[in-house]
N, CA, C and O atoms as a Tinker XYZ file with bonds, in Angstrom:
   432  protein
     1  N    -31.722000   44.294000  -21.091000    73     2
     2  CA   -32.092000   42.902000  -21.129000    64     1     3
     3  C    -33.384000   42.765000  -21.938000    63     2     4     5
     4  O    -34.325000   43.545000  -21.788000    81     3
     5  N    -33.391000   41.947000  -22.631000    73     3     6
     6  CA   -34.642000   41.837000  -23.932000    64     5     7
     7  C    -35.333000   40.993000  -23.149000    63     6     8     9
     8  O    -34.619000   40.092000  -22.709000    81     7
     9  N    -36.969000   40.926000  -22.654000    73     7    10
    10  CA   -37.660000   40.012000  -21.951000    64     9    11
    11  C    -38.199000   39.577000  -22.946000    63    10    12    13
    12  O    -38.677000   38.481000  -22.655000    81    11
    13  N    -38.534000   40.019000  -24.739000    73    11    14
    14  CA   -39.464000   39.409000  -24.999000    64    13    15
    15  C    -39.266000   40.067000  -26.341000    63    14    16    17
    16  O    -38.356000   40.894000  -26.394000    81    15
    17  N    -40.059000   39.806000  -27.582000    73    15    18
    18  CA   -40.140000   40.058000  -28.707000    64    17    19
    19  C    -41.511000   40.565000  -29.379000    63    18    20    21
    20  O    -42.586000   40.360000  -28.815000    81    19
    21  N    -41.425000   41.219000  -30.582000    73    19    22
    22  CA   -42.700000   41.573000  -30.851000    64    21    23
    23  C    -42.611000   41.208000  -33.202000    63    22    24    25
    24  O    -41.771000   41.616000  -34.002000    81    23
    25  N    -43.694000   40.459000  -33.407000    73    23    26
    26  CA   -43.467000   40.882000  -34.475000    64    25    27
    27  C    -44.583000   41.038000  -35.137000    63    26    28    29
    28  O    -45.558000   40.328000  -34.893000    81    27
    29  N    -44.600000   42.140000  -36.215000    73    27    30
    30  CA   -45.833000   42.517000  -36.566000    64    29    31
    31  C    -46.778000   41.616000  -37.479000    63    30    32    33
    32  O    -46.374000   40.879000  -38.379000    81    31
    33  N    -48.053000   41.791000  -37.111000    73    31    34
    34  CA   -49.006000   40.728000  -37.350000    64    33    35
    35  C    -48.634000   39.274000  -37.637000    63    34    36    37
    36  O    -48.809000   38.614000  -38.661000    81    35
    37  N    -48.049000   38.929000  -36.412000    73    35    38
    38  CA   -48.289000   37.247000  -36.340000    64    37    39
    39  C    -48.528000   36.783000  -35.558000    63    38    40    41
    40  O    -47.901000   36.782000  -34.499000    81    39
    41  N    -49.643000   36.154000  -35.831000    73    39    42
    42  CA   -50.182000   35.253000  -34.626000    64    41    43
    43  C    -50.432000   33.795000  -35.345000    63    42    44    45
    44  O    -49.966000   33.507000  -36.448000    81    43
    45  N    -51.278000   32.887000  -34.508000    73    43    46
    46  CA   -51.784000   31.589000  -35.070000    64    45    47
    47  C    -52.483000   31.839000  -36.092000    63    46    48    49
    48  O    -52.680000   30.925000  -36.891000    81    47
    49  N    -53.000000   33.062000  -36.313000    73    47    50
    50  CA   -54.267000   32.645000  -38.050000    64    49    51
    51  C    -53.492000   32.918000  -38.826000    63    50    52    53
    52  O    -53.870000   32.632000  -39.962000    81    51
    53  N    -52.043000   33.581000  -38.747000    73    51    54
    54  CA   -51.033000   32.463000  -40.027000    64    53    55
    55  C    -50.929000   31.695000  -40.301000    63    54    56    57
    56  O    -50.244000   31.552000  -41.314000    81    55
    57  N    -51.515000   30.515000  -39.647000    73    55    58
    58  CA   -51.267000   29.147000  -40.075000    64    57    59
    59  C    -52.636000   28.408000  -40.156000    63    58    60    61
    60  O    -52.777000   27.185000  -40.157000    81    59
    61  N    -53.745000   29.459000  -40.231000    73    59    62
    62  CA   -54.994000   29.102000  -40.304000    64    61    63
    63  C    -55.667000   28.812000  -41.925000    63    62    64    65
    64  O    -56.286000   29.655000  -42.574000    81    63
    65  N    -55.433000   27.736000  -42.260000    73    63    66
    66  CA   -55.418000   27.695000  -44.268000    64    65    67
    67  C    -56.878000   27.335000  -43.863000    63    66    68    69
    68  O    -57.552000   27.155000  -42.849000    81    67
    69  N    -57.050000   27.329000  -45.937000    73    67    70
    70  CA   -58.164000   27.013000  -46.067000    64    69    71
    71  C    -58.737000   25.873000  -46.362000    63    70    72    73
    72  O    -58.029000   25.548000  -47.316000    81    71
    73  N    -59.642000   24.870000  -46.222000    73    71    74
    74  CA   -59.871000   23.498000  -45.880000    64    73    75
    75  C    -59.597000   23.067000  -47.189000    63    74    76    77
    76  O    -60.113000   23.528000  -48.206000    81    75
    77  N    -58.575000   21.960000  -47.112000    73    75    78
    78  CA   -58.369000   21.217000  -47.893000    64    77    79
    79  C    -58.924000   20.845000  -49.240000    63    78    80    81
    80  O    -58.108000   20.885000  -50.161000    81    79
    81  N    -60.300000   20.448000  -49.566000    73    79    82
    82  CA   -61.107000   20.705000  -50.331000    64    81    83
    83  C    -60.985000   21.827000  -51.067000    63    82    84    85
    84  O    -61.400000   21.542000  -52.191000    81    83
    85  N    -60.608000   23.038000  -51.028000    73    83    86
    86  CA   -60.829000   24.112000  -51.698000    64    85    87
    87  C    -59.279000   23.741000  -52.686000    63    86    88    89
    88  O    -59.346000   24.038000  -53.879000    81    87
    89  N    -58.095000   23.182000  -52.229000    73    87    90
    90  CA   -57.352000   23.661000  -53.048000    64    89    91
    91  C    -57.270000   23.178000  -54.897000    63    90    92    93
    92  O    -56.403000   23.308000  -55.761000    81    91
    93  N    -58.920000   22.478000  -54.865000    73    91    94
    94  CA   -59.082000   22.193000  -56.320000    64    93    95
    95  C    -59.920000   23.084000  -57.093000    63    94    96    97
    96  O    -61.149000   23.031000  -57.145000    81    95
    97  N    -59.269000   23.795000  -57.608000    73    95    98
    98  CA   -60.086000   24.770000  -58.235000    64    97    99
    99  C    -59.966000   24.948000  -60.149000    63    98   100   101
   100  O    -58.953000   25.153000  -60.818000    81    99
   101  N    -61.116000   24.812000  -60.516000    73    99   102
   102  CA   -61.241000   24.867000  -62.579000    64   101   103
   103  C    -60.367000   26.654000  -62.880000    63   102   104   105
   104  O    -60.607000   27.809000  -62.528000    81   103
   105  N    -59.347000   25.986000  -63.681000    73   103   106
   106  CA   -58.515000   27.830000  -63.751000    64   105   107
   107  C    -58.923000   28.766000  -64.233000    63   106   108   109
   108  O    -58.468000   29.907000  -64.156000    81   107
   109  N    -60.578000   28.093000  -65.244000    73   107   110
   110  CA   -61.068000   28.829000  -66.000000    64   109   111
   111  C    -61.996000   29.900000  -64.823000    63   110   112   113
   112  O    -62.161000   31.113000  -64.953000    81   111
   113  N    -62.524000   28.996000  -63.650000    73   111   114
   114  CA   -63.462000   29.918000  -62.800000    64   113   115
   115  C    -62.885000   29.925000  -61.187000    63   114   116   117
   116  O    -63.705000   29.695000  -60.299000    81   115
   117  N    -61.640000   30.159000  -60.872000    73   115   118
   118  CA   -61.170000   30.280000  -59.787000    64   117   119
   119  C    -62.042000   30.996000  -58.914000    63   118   120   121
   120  O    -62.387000   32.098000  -59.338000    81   119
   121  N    -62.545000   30.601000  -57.651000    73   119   122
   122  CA   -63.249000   31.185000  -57.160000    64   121   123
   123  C    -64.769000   31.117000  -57.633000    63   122   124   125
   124  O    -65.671000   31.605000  -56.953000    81   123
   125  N    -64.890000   30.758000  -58.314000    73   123   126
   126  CA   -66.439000   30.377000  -59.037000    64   125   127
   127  C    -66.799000   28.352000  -59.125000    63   126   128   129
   128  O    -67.819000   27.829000  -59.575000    81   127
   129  N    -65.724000   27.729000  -58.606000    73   127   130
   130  CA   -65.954000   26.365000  -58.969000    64   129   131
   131  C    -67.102000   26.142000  -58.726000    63   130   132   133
   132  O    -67.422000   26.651000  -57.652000    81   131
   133  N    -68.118000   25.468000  -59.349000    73   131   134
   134  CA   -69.159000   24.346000  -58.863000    64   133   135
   135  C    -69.025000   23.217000  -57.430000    63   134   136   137
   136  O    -69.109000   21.989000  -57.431000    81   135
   137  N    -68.793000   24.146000  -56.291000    73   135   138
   138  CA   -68.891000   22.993000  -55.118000    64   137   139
   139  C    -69.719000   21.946000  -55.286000    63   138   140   141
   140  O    -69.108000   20.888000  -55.140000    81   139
   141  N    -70.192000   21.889000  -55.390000    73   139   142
   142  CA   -71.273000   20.561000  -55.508000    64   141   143
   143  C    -70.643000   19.485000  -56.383000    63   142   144   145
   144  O    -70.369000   18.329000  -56.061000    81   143
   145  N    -70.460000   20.117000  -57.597000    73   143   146
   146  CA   -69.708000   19.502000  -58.435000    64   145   147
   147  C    -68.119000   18.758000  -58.158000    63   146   148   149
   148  O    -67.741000   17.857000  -58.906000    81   147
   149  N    -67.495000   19.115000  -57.319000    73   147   150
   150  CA   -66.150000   19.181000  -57.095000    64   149   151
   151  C    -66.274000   17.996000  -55.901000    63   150   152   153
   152  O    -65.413000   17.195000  -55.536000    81   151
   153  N    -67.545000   18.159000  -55.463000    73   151   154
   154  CA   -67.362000   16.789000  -54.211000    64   153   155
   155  C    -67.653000   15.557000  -55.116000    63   154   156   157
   156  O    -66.962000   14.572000  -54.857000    81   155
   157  N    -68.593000   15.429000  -56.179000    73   155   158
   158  CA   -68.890000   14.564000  -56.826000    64   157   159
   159  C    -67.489000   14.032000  -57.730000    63   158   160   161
   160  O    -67.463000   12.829000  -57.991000    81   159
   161  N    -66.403000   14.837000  -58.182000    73   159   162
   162  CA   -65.463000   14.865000  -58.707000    64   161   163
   163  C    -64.593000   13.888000  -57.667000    63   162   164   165
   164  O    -64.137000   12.808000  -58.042000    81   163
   165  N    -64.438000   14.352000  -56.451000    73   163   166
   166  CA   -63.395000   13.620000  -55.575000    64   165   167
   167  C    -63.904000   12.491000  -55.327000    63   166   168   169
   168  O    -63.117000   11.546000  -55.381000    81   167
   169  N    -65.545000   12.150000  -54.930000    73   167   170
   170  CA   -65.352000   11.101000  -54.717000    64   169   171
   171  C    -65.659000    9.983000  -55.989000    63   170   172   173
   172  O    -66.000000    8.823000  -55.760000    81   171
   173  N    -65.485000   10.514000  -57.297000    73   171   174
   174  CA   -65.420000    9.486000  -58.418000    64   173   175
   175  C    -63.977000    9.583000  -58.583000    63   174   176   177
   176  O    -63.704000    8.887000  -59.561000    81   175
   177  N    -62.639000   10.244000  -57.979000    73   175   178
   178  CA   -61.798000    9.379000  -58.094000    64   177   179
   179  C    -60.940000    9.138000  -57.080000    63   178   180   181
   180  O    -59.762000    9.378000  -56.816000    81   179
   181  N    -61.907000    8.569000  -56.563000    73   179   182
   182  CA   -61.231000    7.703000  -54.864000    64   181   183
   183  C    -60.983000    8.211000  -53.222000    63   182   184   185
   184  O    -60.284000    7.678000  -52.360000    81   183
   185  N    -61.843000    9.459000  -53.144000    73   183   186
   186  CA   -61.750000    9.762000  -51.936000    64   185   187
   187  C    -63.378000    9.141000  -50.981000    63   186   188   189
   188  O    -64.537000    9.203000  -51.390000    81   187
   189  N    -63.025000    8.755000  -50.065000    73   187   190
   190  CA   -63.958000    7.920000  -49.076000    64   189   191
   191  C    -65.040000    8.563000  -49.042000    63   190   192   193
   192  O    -65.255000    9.656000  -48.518000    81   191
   193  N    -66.198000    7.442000  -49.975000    73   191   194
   194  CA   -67.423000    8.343000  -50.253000    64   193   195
   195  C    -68.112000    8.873000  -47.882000    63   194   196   197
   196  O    -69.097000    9.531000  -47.549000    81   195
   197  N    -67.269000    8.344000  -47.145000    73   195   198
   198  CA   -68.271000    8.763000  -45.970000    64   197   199
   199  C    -67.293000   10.069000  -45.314000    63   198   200   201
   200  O    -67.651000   10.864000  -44.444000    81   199
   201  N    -65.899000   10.015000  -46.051000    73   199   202
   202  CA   -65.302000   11.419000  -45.253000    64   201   203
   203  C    -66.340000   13.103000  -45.753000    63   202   204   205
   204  O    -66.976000   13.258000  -46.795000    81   203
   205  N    -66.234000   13.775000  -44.991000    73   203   206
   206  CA   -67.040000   14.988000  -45.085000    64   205   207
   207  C    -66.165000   16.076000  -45.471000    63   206   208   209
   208  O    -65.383000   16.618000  -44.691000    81   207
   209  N    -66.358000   16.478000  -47.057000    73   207   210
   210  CA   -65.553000   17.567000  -47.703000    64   209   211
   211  C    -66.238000   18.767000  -47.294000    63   210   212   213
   212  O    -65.826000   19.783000  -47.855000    81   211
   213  N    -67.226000   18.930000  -46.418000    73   211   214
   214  CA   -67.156000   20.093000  -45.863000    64   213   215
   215  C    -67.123000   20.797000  -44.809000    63   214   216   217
   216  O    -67.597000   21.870000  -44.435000    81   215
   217  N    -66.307000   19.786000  -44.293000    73   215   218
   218  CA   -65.563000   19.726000  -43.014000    64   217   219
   219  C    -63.789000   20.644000  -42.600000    63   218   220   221
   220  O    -63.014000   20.731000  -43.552000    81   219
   221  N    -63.593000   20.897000  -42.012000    73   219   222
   222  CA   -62.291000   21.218000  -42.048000    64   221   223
   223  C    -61.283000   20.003000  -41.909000    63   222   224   225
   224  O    -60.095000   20.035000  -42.230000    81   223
   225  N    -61.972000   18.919000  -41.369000    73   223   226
   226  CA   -60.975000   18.031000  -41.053000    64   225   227
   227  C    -60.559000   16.823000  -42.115000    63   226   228   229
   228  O    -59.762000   15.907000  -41.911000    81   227
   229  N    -61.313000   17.086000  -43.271000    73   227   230
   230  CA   -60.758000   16.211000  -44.353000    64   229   231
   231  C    -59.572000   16.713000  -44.809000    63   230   232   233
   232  O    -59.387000   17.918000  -44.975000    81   231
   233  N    -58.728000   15.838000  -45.029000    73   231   234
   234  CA   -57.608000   15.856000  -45.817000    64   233   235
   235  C    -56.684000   14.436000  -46.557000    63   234   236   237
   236  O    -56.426000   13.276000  -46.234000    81   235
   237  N    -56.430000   15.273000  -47.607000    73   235   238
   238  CA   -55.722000   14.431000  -48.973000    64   237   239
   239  C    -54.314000   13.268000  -48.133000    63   238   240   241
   240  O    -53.729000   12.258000  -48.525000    81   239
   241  N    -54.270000   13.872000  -47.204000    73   239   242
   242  CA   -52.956000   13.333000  -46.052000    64   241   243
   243  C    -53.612000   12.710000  -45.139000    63   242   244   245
   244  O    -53.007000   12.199000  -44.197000    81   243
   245  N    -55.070000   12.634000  -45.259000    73   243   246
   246  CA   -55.140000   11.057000  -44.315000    64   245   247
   247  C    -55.106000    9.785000  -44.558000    63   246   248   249
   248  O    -55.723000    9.250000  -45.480000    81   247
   249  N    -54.077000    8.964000  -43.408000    73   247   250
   250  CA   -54.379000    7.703000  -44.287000    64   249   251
   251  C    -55.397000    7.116000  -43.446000    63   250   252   253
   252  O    -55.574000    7.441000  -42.272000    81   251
   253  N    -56.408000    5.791000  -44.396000    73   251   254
   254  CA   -57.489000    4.928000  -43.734000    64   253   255
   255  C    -56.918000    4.353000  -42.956000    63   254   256   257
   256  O    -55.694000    4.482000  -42.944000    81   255
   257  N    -57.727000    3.267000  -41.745000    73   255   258
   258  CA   -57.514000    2.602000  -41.449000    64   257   259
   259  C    -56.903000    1.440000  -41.862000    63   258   260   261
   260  O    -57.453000    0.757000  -42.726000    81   259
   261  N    -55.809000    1.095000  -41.362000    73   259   262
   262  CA   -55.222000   -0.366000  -42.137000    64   261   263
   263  C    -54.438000    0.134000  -43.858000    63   262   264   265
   264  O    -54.298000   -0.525000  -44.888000    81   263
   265  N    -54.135000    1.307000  -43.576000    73   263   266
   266  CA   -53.917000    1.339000  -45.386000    64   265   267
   267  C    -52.135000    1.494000  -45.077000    63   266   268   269
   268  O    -51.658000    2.206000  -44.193000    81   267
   269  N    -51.434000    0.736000  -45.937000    73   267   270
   270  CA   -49.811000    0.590000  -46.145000    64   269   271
   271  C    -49.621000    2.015000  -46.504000    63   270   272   273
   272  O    -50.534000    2.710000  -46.948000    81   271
   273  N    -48.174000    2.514000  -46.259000    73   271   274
   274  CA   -47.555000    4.406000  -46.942000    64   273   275
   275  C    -47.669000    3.590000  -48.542000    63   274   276   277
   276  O    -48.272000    4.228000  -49.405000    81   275
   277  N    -47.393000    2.916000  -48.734000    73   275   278
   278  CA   -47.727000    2.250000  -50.602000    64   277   279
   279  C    -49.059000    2.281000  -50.880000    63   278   280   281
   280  O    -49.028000    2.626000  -52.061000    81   279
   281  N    -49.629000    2.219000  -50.739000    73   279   282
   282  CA   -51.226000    2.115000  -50.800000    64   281   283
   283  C    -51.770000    3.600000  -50.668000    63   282   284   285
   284  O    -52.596000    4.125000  -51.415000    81   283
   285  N    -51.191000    4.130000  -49.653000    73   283   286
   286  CA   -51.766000    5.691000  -49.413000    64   285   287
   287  C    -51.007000    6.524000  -50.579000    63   286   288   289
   288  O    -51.680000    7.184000  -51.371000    81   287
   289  N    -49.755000    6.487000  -50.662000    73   287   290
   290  CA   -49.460000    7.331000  -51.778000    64   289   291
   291  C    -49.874000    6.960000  -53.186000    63   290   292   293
   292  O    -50.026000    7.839000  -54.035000    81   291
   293  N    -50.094000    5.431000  -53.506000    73   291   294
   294  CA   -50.912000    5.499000  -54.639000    64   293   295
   295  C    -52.443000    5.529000  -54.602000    63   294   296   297
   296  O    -52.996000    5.133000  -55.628000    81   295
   297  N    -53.014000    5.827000  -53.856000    73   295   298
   298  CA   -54.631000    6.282000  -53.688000    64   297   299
   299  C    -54.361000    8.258000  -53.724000    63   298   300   301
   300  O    -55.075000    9.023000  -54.372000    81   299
   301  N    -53.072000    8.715000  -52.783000    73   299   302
   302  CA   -53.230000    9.814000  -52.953000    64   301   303
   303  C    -52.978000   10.762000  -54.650000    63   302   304   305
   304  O    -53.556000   11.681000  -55.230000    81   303
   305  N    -51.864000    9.936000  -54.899000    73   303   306
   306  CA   -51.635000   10.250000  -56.383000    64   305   307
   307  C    -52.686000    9.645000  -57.255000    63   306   308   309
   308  O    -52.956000   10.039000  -58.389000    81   307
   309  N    -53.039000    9.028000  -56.864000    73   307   310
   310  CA   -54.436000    8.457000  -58.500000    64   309   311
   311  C    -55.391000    9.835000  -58.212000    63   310   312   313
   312  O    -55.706000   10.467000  -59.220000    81   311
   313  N    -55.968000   10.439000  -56.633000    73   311   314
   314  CA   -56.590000   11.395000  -56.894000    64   313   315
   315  C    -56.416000   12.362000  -57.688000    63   314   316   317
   316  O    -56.900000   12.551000  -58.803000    81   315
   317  N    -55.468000   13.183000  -56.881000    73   315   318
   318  CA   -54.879000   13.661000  -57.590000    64   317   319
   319  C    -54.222000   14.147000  -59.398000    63   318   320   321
   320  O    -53.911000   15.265000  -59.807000    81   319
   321  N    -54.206000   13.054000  -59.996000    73   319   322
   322  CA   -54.142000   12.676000  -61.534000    64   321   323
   323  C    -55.364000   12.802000  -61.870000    63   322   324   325
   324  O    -55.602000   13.668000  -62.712000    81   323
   325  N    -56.658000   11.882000  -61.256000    73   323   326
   326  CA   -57.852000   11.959000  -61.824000    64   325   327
   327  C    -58.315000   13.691000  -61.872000    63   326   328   329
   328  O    -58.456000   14.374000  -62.887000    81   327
   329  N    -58.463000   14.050000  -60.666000    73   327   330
   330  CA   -59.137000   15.722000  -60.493000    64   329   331
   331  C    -58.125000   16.440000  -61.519000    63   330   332   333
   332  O    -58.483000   17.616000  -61.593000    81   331
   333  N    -57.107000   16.228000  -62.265000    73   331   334
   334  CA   -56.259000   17.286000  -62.490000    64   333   335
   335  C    -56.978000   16.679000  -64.103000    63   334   336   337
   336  O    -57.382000   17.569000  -64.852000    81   335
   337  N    -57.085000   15.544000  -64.480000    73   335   338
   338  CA   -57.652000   14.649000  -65.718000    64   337   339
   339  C    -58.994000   15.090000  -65.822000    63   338   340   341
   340  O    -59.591000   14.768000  -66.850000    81   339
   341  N    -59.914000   16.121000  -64.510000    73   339   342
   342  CA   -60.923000   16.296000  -65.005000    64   341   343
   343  C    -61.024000   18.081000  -65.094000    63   342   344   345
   344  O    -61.983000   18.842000  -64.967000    81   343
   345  N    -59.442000   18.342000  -65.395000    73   343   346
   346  CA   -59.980000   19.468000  -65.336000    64   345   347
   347  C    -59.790000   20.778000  -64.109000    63   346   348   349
   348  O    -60.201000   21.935000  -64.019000    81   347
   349  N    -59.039000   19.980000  -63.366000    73   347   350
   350  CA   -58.888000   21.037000  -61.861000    64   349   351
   351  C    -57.334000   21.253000  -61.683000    63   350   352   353
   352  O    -56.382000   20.568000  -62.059000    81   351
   353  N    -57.404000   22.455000  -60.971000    73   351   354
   354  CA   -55.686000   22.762000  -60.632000    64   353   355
   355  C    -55.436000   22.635000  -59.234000    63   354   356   357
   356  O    -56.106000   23.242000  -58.398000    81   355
   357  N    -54.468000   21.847000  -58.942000    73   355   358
   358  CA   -54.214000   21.570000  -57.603000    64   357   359
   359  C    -53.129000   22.561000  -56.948000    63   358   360   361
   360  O    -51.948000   22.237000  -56.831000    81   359
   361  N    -53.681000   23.880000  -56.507000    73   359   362
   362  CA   -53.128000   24.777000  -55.869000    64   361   363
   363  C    -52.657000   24.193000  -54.446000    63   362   364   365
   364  O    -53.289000   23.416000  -53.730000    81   363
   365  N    -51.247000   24.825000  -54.185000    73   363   366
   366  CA   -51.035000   24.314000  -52.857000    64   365   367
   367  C    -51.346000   25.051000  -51.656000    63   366   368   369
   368  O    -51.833000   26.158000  -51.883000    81   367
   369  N    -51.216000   24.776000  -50.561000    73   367   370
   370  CA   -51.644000   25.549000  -49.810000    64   369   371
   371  C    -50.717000   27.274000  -49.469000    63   370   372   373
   372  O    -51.126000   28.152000  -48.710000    81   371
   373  N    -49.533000   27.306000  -50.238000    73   371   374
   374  CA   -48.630000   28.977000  -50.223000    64   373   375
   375  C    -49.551000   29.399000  -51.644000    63   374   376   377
   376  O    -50.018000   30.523000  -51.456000    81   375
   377  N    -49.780000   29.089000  -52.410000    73   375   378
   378  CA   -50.370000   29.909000  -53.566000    64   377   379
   379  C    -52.608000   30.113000  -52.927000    63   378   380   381
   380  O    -53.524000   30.880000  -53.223000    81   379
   381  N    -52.456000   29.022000  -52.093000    73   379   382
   382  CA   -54.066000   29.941000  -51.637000    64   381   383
   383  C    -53.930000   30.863000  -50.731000    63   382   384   385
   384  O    -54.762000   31.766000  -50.654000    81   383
   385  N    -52.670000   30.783000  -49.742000    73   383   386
   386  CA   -52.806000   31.579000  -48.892000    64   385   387
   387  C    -53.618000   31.458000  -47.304000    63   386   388   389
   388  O    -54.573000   30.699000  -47.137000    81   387
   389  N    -53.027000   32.380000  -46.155000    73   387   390
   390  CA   -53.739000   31.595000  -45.176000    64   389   391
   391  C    -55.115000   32.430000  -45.124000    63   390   392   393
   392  O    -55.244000   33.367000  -45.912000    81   391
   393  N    -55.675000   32.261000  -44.632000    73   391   394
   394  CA   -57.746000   32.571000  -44.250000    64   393   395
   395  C    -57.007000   34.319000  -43.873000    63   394   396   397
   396  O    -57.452000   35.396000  -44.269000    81   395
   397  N    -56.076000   34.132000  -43.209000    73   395   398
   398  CA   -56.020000   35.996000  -42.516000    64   397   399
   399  C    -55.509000   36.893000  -44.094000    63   398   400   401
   400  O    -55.839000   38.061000  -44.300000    81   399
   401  N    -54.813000   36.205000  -44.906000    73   399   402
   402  CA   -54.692000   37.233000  -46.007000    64   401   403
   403  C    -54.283000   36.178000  -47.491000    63   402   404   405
   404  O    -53.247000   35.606000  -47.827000    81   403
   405  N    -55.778000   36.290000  -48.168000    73   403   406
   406  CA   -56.034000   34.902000  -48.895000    64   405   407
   407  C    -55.120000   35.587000  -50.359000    63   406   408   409
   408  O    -55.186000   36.802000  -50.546000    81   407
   409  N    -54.509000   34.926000  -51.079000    73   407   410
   410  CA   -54.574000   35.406000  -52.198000    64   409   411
   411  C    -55.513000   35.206000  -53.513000    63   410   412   413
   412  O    -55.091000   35.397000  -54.653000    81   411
   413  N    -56.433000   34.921000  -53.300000    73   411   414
   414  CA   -58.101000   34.837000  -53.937000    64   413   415
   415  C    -57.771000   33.398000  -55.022000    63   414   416   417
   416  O    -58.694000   33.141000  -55.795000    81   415
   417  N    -57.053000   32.872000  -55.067000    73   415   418
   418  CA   -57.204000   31.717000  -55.818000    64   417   419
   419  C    -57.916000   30.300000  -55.082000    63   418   420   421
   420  O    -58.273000   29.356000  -55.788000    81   419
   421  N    -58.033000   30.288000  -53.937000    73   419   422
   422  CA   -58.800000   29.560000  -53.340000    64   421   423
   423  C    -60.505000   29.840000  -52.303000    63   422   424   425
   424  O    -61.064000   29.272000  -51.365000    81   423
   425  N    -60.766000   30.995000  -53.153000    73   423   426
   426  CA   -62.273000   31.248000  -51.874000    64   425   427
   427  C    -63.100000   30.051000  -51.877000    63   426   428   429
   428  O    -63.935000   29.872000  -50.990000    81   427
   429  N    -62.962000   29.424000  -52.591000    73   427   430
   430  CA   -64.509000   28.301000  -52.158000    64   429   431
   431  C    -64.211000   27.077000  -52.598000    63   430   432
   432  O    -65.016000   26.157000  -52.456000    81   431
């Protein structure tokens, strides 16, 4: 009788990614972006100058208060276009990898 299962290395920090914010990274300096720079980037094209990008809890998938799924997907796509218009690659979260085994395109 099987009570139970085992499988090797998985637990929850498989699903432990890396904060949202990071997945914009310049291809020329992966891992070298200008943070500083990159918050100034998001919020010149349209992310809520009071949400906190260095937070874990920002994300490109929140919608505001009061905002229509029409409204959110075109605020999320104008970001999106703009950061990629200035220059950044929008890695998803399988090509950064989770925090327990990163594949180095997203450290910072």
């Amino acid at each position: 009788m099987l009570t139970g299962c085992v499988v090797a290395d998985m637990d929850s920090s498989n699903y432990d990614y890396v904060p949202w914010v990071q997945v914009f990274q310049k291809p020329e300096a992966s891992g070298l972006t200008n943070v500083t720079q990159r918050k100034v980037d998001l919020y010149s094209c349209g992310v809520n100058p009071r949400a906190n990008l260095d937070g874990n809890n920002w994300s490109l998938n929140g919608i505001e208060p009061g905002e229509t799924i029409e409204s959110f997907n075109a605020r999320s796509n104008h970001i999106l276009s703009c950061m990629e218009g200035k220059g950044y690659k929008v890695h998803g979260f399988a090509e950064c990898g989770p925090k327990k085994s990163p594949t180095g395109l997203c450290p910072n």
